[in-house]
Each structure stands twice: as structure tokens, then as C-alpha cells.
C-alpha positions in Angstrom: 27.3 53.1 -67.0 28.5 56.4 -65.4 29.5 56.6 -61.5 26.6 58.7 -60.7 24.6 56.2 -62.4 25.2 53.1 -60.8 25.8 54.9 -57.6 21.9 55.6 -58.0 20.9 52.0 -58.9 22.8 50.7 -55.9 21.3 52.9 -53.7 17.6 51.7 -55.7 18.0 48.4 -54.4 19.1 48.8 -50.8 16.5 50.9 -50.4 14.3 48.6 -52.4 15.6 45.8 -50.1 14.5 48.0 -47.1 11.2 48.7 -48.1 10.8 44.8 -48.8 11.9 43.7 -45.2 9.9 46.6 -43.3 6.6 46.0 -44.8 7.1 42.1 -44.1 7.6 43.0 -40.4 4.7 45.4 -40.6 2.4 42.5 -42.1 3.3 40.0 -40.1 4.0 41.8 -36.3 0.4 40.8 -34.8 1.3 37.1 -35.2 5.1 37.4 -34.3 4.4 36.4 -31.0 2.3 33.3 -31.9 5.2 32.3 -34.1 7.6 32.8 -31.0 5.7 30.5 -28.8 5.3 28.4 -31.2 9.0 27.8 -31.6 9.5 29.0 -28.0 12.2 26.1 -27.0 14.4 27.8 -29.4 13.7 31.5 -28.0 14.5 30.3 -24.7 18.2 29.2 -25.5 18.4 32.3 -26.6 17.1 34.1 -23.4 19.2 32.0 -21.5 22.1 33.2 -23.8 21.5 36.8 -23.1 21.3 36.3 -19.6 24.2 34.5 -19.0 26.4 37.1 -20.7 24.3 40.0 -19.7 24.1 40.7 -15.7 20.5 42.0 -14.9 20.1 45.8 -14.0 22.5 46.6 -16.7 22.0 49.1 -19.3 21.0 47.7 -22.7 20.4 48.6 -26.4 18.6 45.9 -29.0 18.7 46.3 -32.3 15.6 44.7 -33.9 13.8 44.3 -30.9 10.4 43.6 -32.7 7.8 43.0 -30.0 10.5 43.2 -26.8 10.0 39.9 -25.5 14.1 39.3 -25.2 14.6 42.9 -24.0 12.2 42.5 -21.5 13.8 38.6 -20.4 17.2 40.6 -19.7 15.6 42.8 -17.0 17.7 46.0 -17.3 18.0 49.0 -15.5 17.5 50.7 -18.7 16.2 48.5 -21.8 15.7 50.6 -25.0 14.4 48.9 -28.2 14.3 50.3 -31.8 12.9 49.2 -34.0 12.2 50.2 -38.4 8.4 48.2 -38.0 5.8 50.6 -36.3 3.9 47.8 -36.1 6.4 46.1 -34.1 7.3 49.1 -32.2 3.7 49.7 -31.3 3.1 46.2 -30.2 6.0 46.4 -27.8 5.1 49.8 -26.1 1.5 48.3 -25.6 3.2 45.0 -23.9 5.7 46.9 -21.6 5.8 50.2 -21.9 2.9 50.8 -18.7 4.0 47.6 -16.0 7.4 48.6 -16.9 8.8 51.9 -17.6 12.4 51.1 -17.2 12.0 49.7 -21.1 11.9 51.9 -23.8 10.5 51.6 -27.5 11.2 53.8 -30.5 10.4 53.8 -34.6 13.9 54.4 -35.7 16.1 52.6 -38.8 19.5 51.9 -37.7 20.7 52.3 -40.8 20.6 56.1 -39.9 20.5 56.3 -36.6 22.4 59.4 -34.5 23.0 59.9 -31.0 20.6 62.5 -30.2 17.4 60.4 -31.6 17.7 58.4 -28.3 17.8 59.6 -24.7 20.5 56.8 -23.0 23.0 58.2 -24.9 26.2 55.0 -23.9 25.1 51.8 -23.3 26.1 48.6 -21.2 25.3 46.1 -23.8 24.3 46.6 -27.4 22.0 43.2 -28.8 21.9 42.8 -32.4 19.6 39.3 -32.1 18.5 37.4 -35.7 18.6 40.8 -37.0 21.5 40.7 -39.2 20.5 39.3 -42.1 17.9 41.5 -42.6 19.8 44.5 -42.8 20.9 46.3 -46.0 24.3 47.5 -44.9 25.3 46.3 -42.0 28.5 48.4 -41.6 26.9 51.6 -41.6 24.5 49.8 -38.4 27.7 49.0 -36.6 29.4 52.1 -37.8 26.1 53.6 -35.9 26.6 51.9 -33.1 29.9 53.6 -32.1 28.5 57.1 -30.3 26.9 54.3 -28.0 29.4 52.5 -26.5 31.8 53.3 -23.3 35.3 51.5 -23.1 33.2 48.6 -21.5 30.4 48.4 -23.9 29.6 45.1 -25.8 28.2 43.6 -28.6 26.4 40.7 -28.7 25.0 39.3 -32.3 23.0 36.2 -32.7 22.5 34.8 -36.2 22.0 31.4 -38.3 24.6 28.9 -39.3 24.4 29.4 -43.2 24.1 25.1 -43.1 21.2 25.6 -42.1 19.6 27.1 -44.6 17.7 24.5 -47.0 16.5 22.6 -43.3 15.3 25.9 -42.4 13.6 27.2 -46.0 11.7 23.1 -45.3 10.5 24.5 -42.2 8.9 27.4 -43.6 7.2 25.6 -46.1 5.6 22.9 -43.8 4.2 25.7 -41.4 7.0 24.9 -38.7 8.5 28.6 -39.1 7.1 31.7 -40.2 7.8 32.8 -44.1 11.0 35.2 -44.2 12.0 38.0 -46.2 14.7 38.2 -48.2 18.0 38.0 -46.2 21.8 37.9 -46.3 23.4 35.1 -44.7 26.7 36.0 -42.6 28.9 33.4 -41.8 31.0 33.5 -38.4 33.8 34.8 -40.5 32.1 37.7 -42.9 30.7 39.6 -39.2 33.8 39.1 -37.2 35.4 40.9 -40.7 32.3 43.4 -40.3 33.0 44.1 -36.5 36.7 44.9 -37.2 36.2 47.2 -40.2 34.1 49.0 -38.1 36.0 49.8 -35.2 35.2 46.6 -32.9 37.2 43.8 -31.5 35.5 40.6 -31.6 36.5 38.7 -27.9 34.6 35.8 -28.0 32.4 33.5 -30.8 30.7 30.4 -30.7 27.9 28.4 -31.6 24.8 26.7 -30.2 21.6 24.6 -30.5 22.0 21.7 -32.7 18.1 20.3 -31.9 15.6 23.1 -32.5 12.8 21.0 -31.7 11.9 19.8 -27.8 12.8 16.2 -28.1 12.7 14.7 -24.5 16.0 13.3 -23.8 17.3 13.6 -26.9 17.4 17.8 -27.3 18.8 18.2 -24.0 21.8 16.0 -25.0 22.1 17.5 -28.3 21.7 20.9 -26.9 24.0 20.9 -23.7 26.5 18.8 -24.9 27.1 17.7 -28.2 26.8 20.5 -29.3 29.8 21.9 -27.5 31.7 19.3 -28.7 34.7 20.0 -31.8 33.2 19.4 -35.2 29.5 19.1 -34.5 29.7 22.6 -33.0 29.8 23.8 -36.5 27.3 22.4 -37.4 25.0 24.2 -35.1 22.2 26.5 -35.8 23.1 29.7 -33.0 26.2 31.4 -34.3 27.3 34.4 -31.7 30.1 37.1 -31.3 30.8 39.2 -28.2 32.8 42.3 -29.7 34.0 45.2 -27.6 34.6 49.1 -29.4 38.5 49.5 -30.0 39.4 53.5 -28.7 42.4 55.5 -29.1 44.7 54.4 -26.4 44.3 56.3 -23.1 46.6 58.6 -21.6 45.5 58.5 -18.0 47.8 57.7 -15.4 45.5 55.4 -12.9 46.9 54.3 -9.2 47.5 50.7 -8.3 47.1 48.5 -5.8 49.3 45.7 -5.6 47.8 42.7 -3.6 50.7 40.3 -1.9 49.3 37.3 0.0 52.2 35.9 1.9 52.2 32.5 4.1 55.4 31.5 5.5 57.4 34.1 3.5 59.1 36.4 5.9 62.3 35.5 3.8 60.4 37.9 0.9 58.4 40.6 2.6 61.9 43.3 2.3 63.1 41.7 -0.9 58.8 42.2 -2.7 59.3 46.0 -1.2 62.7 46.7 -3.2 62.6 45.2 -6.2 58.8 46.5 -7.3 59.0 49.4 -9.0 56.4 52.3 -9.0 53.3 51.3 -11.1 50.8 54.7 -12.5 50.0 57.5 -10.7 49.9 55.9 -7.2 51.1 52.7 -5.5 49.4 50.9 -2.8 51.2 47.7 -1.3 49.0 45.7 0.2 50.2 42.8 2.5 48.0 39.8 3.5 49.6 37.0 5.6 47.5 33.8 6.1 48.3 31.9 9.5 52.3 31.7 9.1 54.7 29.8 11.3 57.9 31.6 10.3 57.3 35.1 11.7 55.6 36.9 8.3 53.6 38.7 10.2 56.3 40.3 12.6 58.3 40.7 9.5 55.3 42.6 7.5 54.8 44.7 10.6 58.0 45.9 10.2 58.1 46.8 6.7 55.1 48.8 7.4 55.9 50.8 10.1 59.3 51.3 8.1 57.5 52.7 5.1 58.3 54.0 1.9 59.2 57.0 -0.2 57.0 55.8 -3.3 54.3 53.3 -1.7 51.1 53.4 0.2 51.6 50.4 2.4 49.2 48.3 4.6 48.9 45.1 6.2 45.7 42.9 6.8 45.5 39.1 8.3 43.1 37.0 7.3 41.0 35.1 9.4 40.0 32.4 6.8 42.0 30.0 4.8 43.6 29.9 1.6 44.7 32.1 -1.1 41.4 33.1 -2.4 40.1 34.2 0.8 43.3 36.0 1.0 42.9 37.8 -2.2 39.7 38.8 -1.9 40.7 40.5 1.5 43.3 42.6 -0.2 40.6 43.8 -3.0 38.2 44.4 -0.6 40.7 46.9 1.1 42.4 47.8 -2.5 41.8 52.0 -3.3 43.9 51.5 -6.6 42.0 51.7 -10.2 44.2 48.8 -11.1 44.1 45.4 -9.1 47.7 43.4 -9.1 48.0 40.4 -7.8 51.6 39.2 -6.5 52.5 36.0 -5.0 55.0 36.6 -1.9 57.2 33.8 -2.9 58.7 36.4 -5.9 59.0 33.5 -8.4 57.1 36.1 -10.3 59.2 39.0 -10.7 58.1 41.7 -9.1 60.2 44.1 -11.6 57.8 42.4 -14.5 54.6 43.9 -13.2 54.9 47.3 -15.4 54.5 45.2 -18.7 51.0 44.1 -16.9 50.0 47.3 -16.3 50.9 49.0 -19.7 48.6 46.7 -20.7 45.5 47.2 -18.9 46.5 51.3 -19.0 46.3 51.2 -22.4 42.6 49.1 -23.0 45.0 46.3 -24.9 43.8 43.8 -22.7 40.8 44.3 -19.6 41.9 40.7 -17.6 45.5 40.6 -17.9 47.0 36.9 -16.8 50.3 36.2 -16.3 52.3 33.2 -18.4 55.0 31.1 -16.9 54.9 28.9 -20.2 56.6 31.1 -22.9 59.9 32.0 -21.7 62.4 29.1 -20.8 62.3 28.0 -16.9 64.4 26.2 -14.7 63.3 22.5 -13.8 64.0 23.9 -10.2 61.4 26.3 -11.1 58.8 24.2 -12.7 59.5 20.3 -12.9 58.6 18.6 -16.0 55.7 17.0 -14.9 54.0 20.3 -13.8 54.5 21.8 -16.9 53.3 19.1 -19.3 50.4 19.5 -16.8 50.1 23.2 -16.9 50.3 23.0 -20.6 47.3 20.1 -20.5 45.0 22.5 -18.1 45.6 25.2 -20.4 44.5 23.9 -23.5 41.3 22.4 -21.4 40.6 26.0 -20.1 41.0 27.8 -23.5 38.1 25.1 -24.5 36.0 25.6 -21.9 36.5 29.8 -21.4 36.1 30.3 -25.1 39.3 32.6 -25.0 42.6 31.6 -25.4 44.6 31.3 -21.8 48.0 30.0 -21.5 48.7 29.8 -17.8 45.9 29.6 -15.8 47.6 29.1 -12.3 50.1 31.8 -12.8 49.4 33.8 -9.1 49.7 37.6 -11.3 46.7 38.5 -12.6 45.6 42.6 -13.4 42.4 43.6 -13.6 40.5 47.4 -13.2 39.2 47.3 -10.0 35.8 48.4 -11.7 35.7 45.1 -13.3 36.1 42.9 -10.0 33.3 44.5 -8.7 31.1 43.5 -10.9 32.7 40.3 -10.9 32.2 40.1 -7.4 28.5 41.2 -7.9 28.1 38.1 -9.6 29.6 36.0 -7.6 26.2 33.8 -6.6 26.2 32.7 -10.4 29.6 30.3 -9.5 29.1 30.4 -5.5 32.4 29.8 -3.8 34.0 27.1 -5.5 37.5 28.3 -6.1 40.4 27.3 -2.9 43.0 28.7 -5.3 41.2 32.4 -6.2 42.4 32.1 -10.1 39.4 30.4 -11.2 37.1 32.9 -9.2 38.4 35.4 -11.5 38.9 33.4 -14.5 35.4 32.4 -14.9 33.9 35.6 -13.3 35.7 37.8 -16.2 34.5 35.4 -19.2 31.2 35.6 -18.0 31.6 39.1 -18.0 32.7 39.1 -21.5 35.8 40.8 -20.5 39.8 40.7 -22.6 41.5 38.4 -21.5 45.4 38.7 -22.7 48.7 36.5 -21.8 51.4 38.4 -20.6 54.6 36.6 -20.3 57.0 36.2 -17.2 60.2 34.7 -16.3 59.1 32.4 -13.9 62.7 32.0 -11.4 63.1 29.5 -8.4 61.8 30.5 -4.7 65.2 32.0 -2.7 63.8 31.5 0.2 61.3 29.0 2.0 59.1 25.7 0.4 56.4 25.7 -2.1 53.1 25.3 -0.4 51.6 23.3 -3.3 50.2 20.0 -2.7 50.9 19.2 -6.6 48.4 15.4 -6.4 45.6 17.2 -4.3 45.7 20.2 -6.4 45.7 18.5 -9.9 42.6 16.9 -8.6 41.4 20.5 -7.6 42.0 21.3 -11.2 40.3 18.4 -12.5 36.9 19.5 -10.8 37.5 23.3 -11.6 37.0 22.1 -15.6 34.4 20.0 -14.6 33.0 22.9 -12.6 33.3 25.5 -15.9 32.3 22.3 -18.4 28.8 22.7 -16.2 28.5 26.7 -15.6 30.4 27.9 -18.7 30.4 25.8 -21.6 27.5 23.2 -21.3 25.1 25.3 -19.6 
């Protein structure tokens, strides 16, 4: 058989395949939404999916969106659906298109879709829901999908657990799902290959939904927490992926804003001033001291009116309590595109900080979090006992986040100040939970779907003053914090 020859036949049966799947969802698109309430306990964990990882009045692009029911459940600024089903497409304008204009409906295949077929040219979130497997290339669809994505796009796909297969073709035949088309079936390891030969960067995958049916007592349990629970969780039925578009690196130099919160550290204030060096095109130093007893604040005063050939610096106190309430001061005053956070104490060096920001400058990483834990540390520095704890919290928080974190208490953490705005916008989802600040921003960037990266530091004894760590209350603080994330992030 010649090239041109069996070039022609494979093109014969994708487009057979095609033809197959679209006239299905043409035939069956007046009683999709029967079939969906039917099974509607297992489209809402999927709404609630979406809309935990999707803030409202964001700007969204689904794939597949058949009749519009999820798109319309995210409540976007901008919500536009395509779909290859007319049928479907029709359906959907009828539904929404009139009580809410904001959402958007259009006939197109994805399979050949090109920027200027659709009028919201980048997009917030792209949603590729249950609609993989009925695609006859999916490459070229997330090939597509590039021209629509900013740095801070995402991806979100939905799709069955191959196991579930045979339970599900039984379902179908007893009435208790609606007859499919023919379909490919992707495990968690062929689209994560997919994403990356495309030009994505899958950030986070897991899977859901073990009890597709509404058992009292029983689905709730199965649903919330067993199947969040090592081994059963592959056995679920809801696999998803969170991918973000990989982009040449970026050679914009962006200002900084480095964020010291300083109690009882007047020892620190000159030596945090001469040892950090200058960080992008602009460095703001931003000092806030937290009801000291060792003359901090006189000390900061003086460093400021001193001032400095390369920084910007400025000096707040806080009127509340804690570091958290401390940090969030020093954003809310921050001008810098980049958000650094350095503990006064200096037993992070201030002269690592340009590793943290190379990072974030160059879209390697979008939550950049320091790590104590790699390098080897005095027992001045860390005691024994708080590292094997460290390293225990760690590997509970890497469970729980669904990203891999080494350190979470390290006090340096980077982040575009674009990003903790919008973490800070969704702020109500965790309420204010956090004494420490890390977690605030911990949980608030997973949720956004956001990179999270290690970067290594040597971590060096204090020089000059006492640890303000209360090591029994605090691991008790950490205790409820996983508790806390088991509740809003992993079981929820």
C-alpha cells in the first residue's frame, strides 16, 4: 500500500469516526438533558469540580459544551461554548443565550478550529469535560487550543477511569445511562502524554467519585472520603488534569517588592538592607514591624530615612497581630510585579532571593516556595525534632494540595503580585484561618491552579535575637491547618 494511499484511508476513518459521533449527538440532543437529570448526582460533582477550580466572573472556553448546563453553573464573565452538534448548539442558545448574554454558543469542530472563528480571542479557563474520548485526534484539539491561552490560561479535562468501562457499558444496557458512541478511552497517563506533546504542562491530576449513584450515607462517604484515600482513588470513576500552556521564556525585566515583617529584630534591619541584592528592574523594600520590645521600629526608621542608592524603601506598623496580618500589610502596600517575602530574622539569606526570582521571571514556576530541607543545616539552625516534623507536614501537605511541596513553613515565598490578588479575591472561600500567613497562600494558589515550585535555601542560625516560635502550640496549629485543607481542598 502506497503513502498516499493509506494516508487517504486514515483520514477515511477519522472522518468516518467523526461523522459517527456528530450524528449521535444530533439524534440524541433533545433528551440530553433528561439523561443529565437523570444522573444529575453525578453532574453535580462535576459542577462542584468546575467551581472550585474556576473563580466565577472569569473568562471561560468549553469544549463540547452540548446543551451549556456546566458553562452556564460556572457563571463567567464571558462563557463561550462550541460545539460540532447543531442540535446541541441550538438547544443551548435557546436555554441561555436571551436571560443571559454573557454566554456564548457556536457550531464549530475543534478539530479545525482558528482563532478568528471566535470573538474572545484568550481565555481564562479552557473546559474540555467528558469530551475526550469522543474526539478523533485529540492533539490537533489541544494543538488548537494554543492561540487561546495567556501565560495564565488553564486547562481543565474531565474524563472516565478506563476500569470503569464494563460497569458502565451494564449501565447502558439496563437504561441507567444513555447509549454512547464509539469512543477512545484515555487513561490519566496517555492525556498527560497528550498535554505535553502539545505544548502544555500538566500541574495537577486526580480523581473522583467512586459512588455514582445517591446512596444516603453511604455515597457521601464514598464520595468525600474514600475516595481520596491511596489505592481506592484509582479506582475512581472522575479522572482530571489541570494543565497550563508552556511559552518561550520571557525576557521582561519586572520590579519587586520585597516584603520584611520584623518583630523584635532591630539586630537585622541594617544587616536585611546590605546583604540583599537588587532584584528586576526595580526594588522596593518594604518594612513591617509588629509590636516589638527591642526598638525595631526606631531602628527601621532609621534605615529609612537613611535610604538607598538601589531601593525604594518604606515602612508600615501593623496594628493587628501576627505574621499573616503582617504580610498581608506589606502586599497591600507592595507596587512591585513580583511579591517576596523575607523573614527579618535573615536565617533565610537574603543574597538567595535572585534564584526565586529567576524563577517566577522566567514562567518556570508561578508560586515559588522556599526549601530549608535540601541543603544540609545546622542543628542550631533546625533541631532534629523540627525537622523530622517539617519533613512529616510536608509529605501531609503534598497529599492534601495535590502538588508536591517540600517546606511548607519556610517564611520566603514569591509570587506575581497579579496572582495574590486574585488570591486575595478569594479569600471568603478559606475565611481567615491562617496565624502563620503560609497557608493563606498555600491553599489560595492550589485553588487557583497555580505552579507551585521548591526552591532551595541554606537555611543559617539567627545572629541576633530569639526565635519567636512556640514549636508545641504551633505543631498543633499545623495539625488543624491539614485538617483545615483535608475539609476545603481535598475532601470537599
Amino acid at each position: 500500500m502506497t503513502y498516499s494511499v493509506m494516508k487517504s484511508s486514515e483520514s477515511s476513518a477519522k472522518n468516518a469516526f467523526k461523522t459517527q459521533v456528530r450524528s449521535y449527538f444530533d439524534r440524541i440532543a433533545a433528551d440530553l438533558d433528561s439523561w443529565n437529570q437523570r444522573n444529575r448526582y453525578y453532574y453535580q460533582d462535576l459542577d462542584r469540580l468546575h467551581q472550585f477550580l474556576i473563580p466565577r466572573g472569569s473568562r471561560v472556553l468549553e469544549i463540547g459544551c452540548g446543551t451549556g448546563s456546566l458553562l452556564a453553573a460556572l457563571d463567567p464573565a464571558v462563557g463561550i461554548g462550541i460545539d460540532f452538534s447543531r442540535s446541541m448548539v441550538e438547544i443551548a442558545q435557546a436555554k441561555y443565550s436571551q436571560k443571559h448574554p454573557q454566554l456564548q454558543f457556536y457550531c464549530l469542530d475543534a478539530e479545525t478550529l482558528m482563532p478568528e472563528e471566535l470573538p474572545e480571542m484568550q481565555f481564562d479557563f479552557i473546559v474540555l469535560s467528558g469530551v475526550l474520548g469522543h474526539l478523533s485526534d485529540v492533539q490537533q484539539v489541544l494543538a488548537n487550543l494554543q492561540p487561546f491561552c495567556h501565560r495564565r490560561t488553564r486547562l481543565i479535562l474531565t474524563f472516565h477511569n478506563f476500569l470503569w468501562q464494563p460497569l458502565l457499558h451494564f449501565a447502558e444496557k439496563i437504561g441507567q445511562r444513555r447509549p454512547q458512541p464509539p469512543q477512545s478511552w484515555l487513561s490519566m497517563t496517555d492525556v498527560s502524554n497528550l498535554l505535553q506533546i502539545t505544548g502544555y504542562l500538566p500541574l495537577r491530576s486526580s480523581r473522583r467519585f467512586l459512588c455514582p449513584k445517591p446512596i444516603p450515607l453511604i455515597a457521601p462517604f464514598c464520595n468525600r472520603v474514600l475516595a481520596h484515600l491511596p489505592i481506592l482513588n484509582h479506582f475512581c470513576l472522575t479522572h482530571y488534569i489541570v494543565a497550563k500552556p508552556q511559552f518561550a521564556p520571557d525576557s521582561e525585566a519586572y520590579s519587586c517588592s520585597v516584603i520584611v515583617p520584623a518583630r523584635n529584630e532591630a539586630g537585622n534591619i541594617q544587616g536585611a538592607i546590605e546583604r540583599l541584592p537588587q532584584l528586576g528592574s526595580q526594588t522596593e523594600v518594604i518594612f513591617v514591624e509588629g509590636h516589638s520590645r527591642d526598638g525595631t521600629w526606631d531602628e527601621i526608621q532609621r534605615v529609612v530615612q537613611e535610604g538607598h542608592p538601589r531601593f525604594t524603601i518604606k515602612a508600615f506598623q501593623q496594628t493587628g497581630k501576627g505574621k499573616a496580618d503582617a504580610v498581608r500589610l506589606g502586599f497591600a502596600k507592595a507596587t512591585g510585579d513580583i511579591l517576596m517575602i523575607l523573614d527579618a530574622d535573615l536565617t533565610v539569606q537574603p543574597e538567595d532571593l535572585p534564584h526565586f526570582y529567576e524563577v517566577i521571571a522566567s514562567d518556570r514556576g508561578e508560586f515559588v516556595n522556599g526549601s530549608r530541607l535540601v541543603y544540609p543545616r545546622s542543628g542550631k539552625a533546625m533541631p532534629w525534632l523540627n525537622n523530622w516534623a517539617n519533613k512529616f507536614f510536608s509529605l501531609m501537605f503534598s497529599f492534601l494540595l495535590g502538588q508536591s511541596i517540600k517546606d511548607t513553613l519556610c517564611g520566603t515565598k514569591v509570587l506575581r503580585r497579579s496572582d495574590y490578588e486574585k488570591i486575595a479575591a478569594g479569600r471568603s472561600y478559606f475565611g481567615d484561618f491562617d496565624p502563620f500567613g503560609d497557608f493563606d497562600l498555600l491553599f489560595g494558589a492550589t485553588k487557583l491552579g497555580l505552579h507551585l515550585v521548591d526552591v532551595p535555601v541554606r537555611y543559617q542560625p539567627r545572629s541576633y535575637g530569639e526565635s519567636n516560635i512556640a514549636h508545641v502550640r504551633e505543631g498543633l496549629i499545623l495539625f488543624r491547618m491539614c485538617l483545615y485543607a483535608s475539609r476545603k481542598i481535598k475532601f470537599f
